[in-house]
C-alpha positions as CSV (number, residue, x, y, z in Angstrom):
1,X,-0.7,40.7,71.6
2,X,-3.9,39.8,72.7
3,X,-4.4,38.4,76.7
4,X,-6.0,35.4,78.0
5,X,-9.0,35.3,80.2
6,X,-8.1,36.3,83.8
7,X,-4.4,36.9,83.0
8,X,-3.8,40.3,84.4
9,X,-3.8,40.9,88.2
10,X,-3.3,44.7,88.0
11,X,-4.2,47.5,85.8
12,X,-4.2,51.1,85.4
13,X,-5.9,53.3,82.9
14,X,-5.3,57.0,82.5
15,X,-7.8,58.2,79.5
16,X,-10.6,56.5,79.6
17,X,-12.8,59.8,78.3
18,X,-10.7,58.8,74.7
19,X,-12.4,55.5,74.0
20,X,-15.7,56.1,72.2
21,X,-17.9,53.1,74.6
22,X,-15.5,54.1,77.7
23,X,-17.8,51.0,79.4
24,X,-17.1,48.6,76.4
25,X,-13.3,48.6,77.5
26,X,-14.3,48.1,81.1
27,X,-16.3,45.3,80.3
28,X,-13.9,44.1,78.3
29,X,-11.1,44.5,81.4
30,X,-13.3,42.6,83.4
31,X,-12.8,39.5,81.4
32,X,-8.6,39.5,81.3
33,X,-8.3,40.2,85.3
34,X,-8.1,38.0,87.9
35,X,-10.8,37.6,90.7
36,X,-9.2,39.9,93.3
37,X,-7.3,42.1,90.6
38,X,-6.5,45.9,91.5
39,X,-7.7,48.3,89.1
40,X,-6.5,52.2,89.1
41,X,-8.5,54.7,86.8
42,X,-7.5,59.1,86.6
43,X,-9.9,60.6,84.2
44,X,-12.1,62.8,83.6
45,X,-15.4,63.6,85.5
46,X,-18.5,65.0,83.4
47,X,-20.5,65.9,86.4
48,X,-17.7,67.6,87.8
49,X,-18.3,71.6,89.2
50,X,-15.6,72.8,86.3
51,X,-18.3,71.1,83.7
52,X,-21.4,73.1,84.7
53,X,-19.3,75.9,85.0
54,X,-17.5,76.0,81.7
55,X,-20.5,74.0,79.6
56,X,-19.1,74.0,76.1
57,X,-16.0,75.0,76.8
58,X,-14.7,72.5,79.7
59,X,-12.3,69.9,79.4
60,X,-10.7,70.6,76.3
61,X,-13.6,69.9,74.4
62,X,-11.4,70.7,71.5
63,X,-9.6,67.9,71.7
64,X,-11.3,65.7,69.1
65,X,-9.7,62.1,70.9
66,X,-12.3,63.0,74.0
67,X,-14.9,60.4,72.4
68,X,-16.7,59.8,75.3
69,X,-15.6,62.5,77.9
70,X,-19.4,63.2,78.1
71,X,-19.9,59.3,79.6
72,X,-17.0,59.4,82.3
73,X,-18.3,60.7,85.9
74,X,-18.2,59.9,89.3
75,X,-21.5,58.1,89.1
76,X,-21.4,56.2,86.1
77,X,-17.8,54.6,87.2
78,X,-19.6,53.8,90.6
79,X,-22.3,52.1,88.4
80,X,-20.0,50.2,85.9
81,X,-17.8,49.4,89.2
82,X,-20.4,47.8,90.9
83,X,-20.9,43.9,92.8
84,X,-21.0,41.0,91.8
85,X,-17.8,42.3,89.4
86,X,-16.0,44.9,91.1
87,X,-15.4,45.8,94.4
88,X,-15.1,49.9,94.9
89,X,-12.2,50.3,97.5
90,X,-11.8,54.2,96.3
91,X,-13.6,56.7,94.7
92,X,-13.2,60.3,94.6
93,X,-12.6,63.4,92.9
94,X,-9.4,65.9,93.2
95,X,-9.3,68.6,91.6
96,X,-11.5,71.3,90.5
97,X,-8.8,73.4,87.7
98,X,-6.3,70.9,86.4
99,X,-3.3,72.4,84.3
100,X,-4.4,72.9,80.6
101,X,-7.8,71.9,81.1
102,X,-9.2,75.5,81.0
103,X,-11.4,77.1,78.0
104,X,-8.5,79.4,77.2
105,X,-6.0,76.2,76.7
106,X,-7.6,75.5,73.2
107,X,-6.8,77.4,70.1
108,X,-10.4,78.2,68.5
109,X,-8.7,80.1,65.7
């Protein structure tokens, strides 16, 4: 069902690292959301301490729907979140280990 211009007031988006231009569907969010619209984003972060760590092996590299997991970071959602479009209430990172997102959760067979 495609959406009008400016018809959402809210949205949330949990897996933004899937989408192969992650900043192609934020662009794109910016057109269907009302001035003064809330957005809510849980992903990934690639300049995260876990990713320097692990290197190859973080984030379930494995997992071949991560199309841009590499793009997604603390600084390049501050960047894509920035004025005149967006107004950053929030930004911040919480967790260092999360679940099955260790480099023993994949099966390298």
């Amino acid at each position: 069902m495609p959406l009008n211009d400016a018809s959402l007031g809210r949205g949330a988006e949990e897996d933004l690292e899937h989408f192969r231009d992650p900043f192609a569907v934020l662009a794109a969010l910016r057109t269907i959301t009302r001035a003064g619209s809330a957005v809510f984003i849980y992903t990934t972060n690639a300049d995260s301490l876990s990713h320097r760590i692990f290197a190859d092996d973080w984030e379930r590299y494995c997992d071949w729907t991560h199309h841009g997991i590499d793009r997604v970071s603390v600084r390049t959602l501050r960047e894509a979140f920035a004025p005149p479009h967006w107004e950053l209430v929030r930004l911040t990172t919480d967790t260092f280990w999360a679940g099955d997102a260790g480099p023993l959760s994949c099966d390298r067979a």
